[in-house]
C-alpha positions in Angstrom: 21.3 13.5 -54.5 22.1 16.8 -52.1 18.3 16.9 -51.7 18.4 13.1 -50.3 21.3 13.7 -47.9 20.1 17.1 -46.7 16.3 15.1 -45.9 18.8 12.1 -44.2 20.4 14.7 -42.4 17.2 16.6 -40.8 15.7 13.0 -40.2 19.0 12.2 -38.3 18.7 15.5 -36.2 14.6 14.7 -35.6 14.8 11.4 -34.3 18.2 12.1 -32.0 16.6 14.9 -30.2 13.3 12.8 -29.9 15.5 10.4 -27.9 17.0 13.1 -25.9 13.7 14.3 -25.0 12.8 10.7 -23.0 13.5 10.4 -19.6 12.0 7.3 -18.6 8.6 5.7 -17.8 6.3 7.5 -15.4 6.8 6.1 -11.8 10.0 4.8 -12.5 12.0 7.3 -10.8 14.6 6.1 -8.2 14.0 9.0 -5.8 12.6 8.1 -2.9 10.1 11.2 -2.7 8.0 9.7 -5.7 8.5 6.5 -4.2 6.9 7.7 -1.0 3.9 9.3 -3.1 3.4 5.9 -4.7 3.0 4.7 -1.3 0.5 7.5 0.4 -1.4 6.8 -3.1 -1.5 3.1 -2.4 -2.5 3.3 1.2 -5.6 5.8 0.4 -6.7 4.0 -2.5 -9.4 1.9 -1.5 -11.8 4.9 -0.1 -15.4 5.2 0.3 -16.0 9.0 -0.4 -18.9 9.5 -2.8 -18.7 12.8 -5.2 -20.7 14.2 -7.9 -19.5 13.7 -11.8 -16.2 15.7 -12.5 -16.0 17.0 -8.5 -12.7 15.7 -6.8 -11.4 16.5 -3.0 -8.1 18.1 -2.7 -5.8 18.4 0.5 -1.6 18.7 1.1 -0.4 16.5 3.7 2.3 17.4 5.9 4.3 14.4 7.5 7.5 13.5 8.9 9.0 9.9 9.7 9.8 8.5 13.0 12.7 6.6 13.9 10.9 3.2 13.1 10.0 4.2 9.6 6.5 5.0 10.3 4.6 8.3 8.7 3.5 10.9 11.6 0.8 12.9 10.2 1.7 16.9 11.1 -1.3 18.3 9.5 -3.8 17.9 6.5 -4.9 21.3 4.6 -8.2 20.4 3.4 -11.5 22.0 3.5 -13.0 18.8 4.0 -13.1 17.6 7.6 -14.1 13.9 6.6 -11.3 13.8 4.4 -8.7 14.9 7.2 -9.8 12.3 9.3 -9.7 9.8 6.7 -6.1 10.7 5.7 -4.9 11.2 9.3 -6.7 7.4 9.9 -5.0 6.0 6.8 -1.4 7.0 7.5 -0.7 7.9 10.7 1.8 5.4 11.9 2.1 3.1 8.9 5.3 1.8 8.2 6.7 2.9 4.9 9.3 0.6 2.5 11.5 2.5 1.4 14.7 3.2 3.8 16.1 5.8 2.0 13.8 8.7 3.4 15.3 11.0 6.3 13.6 11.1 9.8 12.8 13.8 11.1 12.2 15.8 7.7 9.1 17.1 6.8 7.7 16.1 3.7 4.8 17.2 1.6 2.5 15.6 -0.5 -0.5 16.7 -2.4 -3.8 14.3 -2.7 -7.0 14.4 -4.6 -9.5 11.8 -4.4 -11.6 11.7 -7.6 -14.7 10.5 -8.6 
């Protein structure tokens, strides 16, 4: 009978700190810093860059808002020149949803385009 209790017991403890470890789906945070990634991801979805197998372009995009909500492009760090212009093309001056970003900050966001 201790044997049973003690096994309850460490069961009890297992499964409680499993649901302590959860936070939450993946892209469900409120903060509107993932929300803005989301975004940027959306926007440069639909891309016609063709890479080998297993290669993948990288860049970090620095960007600020305007005071009508719309991404201004400060500078992409890439070693790609095609895929500066592409991102500079893509979001310069879109307007973005969510309200809750600050204009004026600068923001930064890494990107990589697989294949």
């Amino acid at each position: 009978m201790k044997k049973v209790s003690l096994l309850l017991v460490a069961a009890a403890l297992l499964i409680s700190g499993n649901v302590m470890a959860i936070e939450g789906k993946p892209g469900s945070s409120t903060d509107p810093e993932s929300k803005i990634c989301a975004q940027i991801g959306d926007l440069l979805d639909d891309n016609s860059f063709e890479l080998k197998e297993d290669a993948d372009l990288t860049a970090f995009v620095r960007f600020t808002l305007n005071d009508e909500h719309e991404i201004v492009v400060l500078s992409v760090d890439t070693e790609n020149d095609r895929l500066e212009g592409f991102v500079k093309a893509r979001l310069n001056y879109h307007k973005v949803a969510d309200q809750n970003l600050t204009e004026g900050k600068i923001y930064q966001v890494p990107i990589r385009i697989r294949a």
